[in-house]
MMTF fields as JSON, N, C-alpha, C and O atoms, coordinates in Angstrom:
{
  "mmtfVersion": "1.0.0",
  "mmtfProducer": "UNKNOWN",
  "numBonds": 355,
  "numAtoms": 356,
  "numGroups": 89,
  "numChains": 1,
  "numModels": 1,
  "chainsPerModel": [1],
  "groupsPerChain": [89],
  "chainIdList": ["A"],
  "bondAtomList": [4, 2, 8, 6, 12, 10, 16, 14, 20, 18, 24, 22, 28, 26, 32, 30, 36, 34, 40, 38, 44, 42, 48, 46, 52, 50, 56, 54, 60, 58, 64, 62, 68, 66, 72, 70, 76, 74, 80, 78, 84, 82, 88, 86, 92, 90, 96, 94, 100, 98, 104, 102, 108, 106, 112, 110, 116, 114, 120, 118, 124, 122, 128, 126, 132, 130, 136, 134, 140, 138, 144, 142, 148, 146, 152, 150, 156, 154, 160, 158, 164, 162, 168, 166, 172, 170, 176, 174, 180, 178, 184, 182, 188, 186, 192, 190, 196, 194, 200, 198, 204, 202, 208, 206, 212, 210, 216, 214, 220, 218, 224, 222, 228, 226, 232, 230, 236, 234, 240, 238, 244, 242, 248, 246, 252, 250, 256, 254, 260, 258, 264, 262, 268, 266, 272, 270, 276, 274, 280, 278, 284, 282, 288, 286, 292, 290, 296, 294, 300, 298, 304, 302, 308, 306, 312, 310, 316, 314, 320, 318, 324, 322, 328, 326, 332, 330, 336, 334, 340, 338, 344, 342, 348, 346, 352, 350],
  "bondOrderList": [1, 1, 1, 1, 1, 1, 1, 1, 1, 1, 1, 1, 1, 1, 1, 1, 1, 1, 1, 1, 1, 1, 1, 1, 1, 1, 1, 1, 1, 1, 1, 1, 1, 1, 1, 1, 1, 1, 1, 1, 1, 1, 1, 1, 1, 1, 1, 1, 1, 1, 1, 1, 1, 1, 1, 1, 1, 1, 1, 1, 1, 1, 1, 1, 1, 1, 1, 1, 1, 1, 1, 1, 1, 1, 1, 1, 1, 1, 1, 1, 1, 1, 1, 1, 1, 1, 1, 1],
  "groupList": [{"groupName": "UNK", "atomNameList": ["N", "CA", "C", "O"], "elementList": ["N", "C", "C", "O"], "formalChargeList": [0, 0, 0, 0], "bondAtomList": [1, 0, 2, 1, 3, 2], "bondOrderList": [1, 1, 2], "singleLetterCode": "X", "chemCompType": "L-PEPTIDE LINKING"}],
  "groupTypeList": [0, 0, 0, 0, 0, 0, 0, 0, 0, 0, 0, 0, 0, 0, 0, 0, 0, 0, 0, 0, 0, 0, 0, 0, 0, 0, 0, 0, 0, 0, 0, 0, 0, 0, 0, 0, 0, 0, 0, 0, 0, 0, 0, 0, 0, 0, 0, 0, 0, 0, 0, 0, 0, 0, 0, 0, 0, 0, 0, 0, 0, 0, 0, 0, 0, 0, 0, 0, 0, 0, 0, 0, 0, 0, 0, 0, 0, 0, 0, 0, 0, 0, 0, 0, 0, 0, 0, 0, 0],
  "groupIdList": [1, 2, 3, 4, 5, 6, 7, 8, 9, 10, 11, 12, 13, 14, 15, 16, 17, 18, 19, 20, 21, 22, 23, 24, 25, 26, 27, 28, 29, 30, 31, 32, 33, 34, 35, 36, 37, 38, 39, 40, 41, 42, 43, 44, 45, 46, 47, 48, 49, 50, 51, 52, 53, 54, 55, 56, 57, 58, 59, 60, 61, 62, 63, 64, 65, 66, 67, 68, 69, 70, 71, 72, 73, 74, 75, 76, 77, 78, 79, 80, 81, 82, 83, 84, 85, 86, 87, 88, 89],
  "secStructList": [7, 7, 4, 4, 4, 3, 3, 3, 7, 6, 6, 6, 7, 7, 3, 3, 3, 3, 3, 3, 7, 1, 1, 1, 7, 3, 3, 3, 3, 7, 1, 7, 7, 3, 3, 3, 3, 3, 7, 6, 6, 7, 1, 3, 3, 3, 3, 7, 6, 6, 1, 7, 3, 3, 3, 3, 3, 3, 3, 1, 7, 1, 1, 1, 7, 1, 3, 3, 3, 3, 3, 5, 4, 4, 4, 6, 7, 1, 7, 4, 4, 4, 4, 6, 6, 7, 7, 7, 7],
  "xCoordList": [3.087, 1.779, 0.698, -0.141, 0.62, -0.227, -0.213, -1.168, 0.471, 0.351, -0.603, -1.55, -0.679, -1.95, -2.985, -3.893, -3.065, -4.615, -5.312, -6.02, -4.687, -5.039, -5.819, -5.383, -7.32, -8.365, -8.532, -8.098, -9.575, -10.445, -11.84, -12.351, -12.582, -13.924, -14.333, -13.961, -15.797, -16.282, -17.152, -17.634, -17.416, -18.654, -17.596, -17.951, -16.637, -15.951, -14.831, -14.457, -14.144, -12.718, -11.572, -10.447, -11.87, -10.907, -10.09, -10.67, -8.842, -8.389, -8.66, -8.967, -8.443, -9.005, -7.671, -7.0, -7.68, -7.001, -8.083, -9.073, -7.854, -8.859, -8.569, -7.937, -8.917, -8.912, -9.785, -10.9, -9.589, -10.368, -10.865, -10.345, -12.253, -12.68, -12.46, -11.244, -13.093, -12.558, -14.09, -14.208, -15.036, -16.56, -15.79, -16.443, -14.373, -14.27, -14.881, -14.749, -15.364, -15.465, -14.696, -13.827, -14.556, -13.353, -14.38, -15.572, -13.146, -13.877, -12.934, -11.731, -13.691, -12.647, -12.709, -13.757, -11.404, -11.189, -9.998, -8.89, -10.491, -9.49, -8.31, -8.299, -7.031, -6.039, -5.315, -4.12, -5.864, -5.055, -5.348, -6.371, -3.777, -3.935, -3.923, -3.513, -4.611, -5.327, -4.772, -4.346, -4.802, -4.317, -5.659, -6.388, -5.858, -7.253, -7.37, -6.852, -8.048, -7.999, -9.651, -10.389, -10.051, -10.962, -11.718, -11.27, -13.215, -14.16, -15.819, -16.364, -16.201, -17.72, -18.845, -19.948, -18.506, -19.295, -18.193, -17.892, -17.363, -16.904, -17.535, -18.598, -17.326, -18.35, -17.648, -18.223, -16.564, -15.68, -15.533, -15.238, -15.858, -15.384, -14.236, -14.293, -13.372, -12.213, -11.86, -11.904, -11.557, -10.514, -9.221, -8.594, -8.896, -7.464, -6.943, -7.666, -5.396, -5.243, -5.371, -5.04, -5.843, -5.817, -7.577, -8.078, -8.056, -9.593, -10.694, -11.871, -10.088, -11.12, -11.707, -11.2, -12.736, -13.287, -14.398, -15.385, -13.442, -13.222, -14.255, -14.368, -15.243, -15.219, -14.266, -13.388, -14.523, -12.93, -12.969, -14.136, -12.207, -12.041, -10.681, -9.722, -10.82, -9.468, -8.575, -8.831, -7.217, -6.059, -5.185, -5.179, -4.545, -3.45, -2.21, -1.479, -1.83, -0.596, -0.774, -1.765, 0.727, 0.641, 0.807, 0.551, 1.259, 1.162, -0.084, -0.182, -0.942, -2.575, -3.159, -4.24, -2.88, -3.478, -3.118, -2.056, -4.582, -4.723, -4.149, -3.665, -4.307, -3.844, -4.101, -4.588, -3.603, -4.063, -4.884, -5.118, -5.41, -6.276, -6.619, -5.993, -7.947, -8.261, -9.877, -10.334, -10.383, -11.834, -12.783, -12.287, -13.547, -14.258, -14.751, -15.26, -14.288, -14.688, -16.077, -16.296, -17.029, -18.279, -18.661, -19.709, -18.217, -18.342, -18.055, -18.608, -17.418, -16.807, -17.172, -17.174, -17.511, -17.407, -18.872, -19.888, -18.839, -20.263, -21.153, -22.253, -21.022, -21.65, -22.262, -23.143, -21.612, -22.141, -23.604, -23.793, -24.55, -25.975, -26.005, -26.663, -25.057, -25.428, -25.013, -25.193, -24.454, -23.888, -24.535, -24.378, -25.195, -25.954, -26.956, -27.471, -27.173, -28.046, -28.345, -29.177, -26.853, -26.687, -25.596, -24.433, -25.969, -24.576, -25.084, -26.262, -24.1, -24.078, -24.563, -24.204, -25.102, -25.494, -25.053, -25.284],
  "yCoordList": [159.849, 160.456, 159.441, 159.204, 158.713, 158.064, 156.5, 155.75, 156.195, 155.03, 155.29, 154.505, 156.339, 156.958, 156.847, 156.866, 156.678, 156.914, 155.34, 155.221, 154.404, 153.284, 152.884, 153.086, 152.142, 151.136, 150.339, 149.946, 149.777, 148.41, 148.813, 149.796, 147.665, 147.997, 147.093, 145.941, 148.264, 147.547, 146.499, 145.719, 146.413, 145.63, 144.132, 142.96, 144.45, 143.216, 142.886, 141.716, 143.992, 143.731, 144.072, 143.922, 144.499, 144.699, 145.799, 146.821, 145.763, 147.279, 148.069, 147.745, 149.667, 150.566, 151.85, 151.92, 152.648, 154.635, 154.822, 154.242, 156.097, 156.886, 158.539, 159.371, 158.763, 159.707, 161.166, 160.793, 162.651, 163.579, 164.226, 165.305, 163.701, 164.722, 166.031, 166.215, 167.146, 168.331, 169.179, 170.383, 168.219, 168.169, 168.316, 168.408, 168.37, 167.957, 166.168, 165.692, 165.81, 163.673, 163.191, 163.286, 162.165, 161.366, 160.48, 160.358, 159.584, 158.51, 157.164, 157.142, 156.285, 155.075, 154.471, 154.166, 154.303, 153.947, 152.351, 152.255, 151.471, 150.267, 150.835, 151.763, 150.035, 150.598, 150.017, 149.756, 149.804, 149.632, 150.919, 151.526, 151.146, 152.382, 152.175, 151.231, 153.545, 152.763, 154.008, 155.044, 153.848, 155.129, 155.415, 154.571, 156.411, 156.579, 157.519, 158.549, 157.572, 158.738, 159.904, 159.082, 160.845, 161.754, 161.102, 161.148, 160.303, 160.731, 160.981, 160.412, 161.571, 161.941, 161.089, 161.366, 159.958, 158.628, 157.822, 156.976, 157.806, 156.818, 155.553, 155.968, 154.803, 153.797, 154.131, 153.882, 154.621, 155.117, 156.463, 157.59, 155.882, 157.461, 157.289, 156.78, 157.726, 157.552, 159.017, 160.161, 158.681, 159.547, 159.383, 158.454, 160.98, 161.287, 161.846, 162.443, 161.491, 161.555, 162.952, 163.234, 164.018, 165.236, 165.438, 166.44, 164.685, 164.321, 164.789, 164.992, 164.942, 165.404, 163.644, 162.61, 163.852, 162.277, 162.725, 163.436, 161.758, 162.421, 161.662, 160.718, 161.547, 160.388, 159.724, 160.291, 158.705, 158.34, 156.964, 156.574, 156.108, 155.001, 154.383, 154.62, 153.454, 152.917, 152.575, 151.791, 153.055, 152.803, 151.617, 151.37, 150.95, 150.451, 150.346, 149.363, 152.045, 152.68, 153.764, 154.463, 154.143, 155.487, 156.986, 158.187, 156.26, 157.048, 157.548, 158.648, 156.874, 157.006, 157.8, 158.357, 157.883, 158.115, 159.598, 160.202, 160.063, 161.658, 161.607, 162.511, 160.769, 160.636, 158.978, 157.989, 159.253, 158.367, 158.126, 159.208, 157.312, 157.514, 156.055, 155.005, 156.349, 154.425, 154.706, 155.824, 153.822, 153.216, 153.452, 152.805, 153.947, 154.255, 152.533, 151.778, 152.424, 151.362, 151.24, 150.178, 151.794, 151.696, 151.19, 150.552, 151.236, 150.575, 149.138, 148.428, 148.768, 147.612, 146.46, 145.264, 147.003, 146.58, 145.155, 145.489, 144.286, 143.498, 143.739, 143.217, 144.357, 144.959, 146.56, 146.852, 147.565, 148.066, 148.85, 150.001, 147.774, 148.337, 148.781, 149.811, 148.015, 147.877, 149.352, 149.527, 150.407, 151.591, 153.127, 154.323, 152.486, 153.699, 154.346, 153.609, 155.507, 156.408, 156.169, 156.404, 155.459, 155.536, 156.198, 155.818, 157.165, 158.345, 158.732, 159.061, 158.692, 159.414, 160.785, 161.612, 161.183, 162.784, 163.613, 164.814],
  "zCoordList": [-44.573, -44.577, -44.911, -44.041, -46.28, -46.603, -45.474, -45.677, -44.727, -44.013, -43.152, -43.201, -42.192, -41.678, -41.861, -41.03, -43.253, -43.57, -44.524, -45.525, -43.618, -44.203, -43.201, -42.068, -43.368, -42.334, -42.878, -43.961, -41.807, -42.818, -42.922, -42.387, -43.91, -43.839, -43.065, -42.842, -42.365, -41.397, -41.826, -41.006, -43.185, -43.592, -44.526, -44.403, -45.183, -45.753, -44.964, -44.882, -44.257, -44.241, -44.753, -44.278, -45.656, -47.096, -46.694, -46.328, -46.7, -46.367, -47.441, -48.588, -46.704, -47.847, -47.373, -46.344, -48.487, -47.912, -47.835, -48.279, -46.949, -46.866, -47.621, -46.969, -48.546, -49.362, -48.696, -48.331, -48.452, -48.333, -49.177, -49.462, -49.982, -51.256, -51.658, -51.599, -52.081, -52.183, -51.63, -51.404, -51.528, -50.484, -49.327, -48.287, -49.221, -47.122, -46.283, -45.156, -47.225, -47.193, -47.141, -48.008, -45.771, -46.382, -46.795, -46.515, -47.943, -48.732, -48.354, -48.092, -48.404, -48.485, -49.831, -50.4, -50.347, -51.433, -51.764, -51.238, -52.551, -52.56, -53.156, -53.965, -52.569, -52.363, -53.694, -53.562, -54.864, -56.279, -56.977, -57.295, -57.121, -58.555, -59.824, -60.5, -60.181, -61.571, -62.611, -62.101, -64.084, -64.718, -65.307, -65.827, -65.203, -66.287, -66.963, -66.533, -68.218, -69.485, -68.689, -68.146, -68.589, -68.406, -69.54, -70.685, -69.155, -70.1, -69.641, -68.695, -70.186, -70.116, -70.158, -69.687, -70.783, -71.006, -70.576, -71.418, -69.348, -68.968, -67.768, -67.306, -67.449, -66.451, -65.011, -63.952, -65.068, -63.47, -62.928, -63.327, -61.875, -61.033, -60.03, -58.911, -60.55, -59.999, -59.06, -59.513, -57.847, -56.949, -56.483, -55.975, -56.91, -57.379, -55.891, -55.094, -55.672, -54.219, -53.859, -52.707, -54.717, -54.147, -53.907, -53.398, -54.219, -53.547, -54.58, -54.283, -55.948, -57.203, -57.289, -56.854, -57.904, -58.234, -59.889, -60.081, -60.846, -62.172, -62.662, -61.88, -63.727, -64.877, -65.877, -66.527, -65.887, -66.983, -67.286, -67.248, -67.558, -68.277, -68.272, -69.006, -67.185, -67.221, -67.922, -68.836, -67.724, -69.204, -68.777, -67.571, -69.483, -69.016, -69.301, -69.177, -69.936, -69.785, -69.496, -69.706, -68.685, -68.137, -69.792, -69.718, -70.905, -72.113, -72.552, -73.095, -72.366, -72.933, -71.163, -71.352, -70.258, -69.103, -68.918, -69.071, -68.466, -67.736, -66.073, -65.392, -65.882, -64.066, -63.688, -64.236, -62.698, -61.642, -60.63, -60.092, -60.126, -58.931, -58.36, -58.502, -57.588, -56.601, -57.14, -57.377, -57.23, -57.315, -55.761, -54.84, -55.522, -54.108, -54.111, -54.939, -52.724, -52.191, -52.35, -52.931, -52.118, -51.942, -53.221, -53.131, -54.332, -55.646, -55.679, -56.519, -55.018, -54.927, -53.788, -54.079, -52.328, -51.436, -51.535, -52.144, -51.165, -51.258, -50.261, -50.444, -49.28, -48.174, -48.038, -47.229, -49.003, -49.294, -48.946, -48.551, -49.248, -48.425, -47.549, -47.401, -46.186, -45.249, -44.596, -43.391, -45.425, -44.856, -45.72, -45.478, -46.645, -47.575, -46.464, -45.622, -46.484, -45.582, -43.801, -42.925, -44.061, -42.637, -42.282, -42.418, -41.839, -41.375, -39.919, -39.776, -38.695, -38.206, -37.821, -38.659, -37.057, -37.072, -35.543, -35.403]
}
């Protein structure tokens, strides 16, 4: 299932999954998993492969961790700009 849903970006290259939010979005997201604790004042928004996208704070054990998930590419990508409010219609 998940091999399917692997691309690249059009703006770095970088491969990405492509994740379906729970908006019905797909998202592209970098393809490292991460464990993260739920927090309210956390600096991440992490999406979880069932397409919730949480606040939280990366852990680095699965003992201390609420779930798992990937980092949205768009956080990451250096190109970035070049795709903000440009959508399709």
């Amino acid at each position: 299932m998940w091999k399917d849903n692997f691309g690249q970006c059009r703006g770095c290259g970088q491969r990405v999954l492509w994740i379906r939010t729970k908006a019905g979005k797909n998202m592209p997201v970098n393809t490292t998993i991460h464990h993260y604790r739920k927090d309210a004042a956390g600096k991440e928004k992490i999406v979880t492969q069932g397409g919730d996208v949480v606040t939280a704070t990366i852990v680095d054990t699965p003992e201390e961790a609420d779930g798992v998930g990937y980092i949205s590419h768009f956080a990451t990508c250096p190109q970035s700009k070049r795709f903000k409010g440009n959508r399709a219609r």
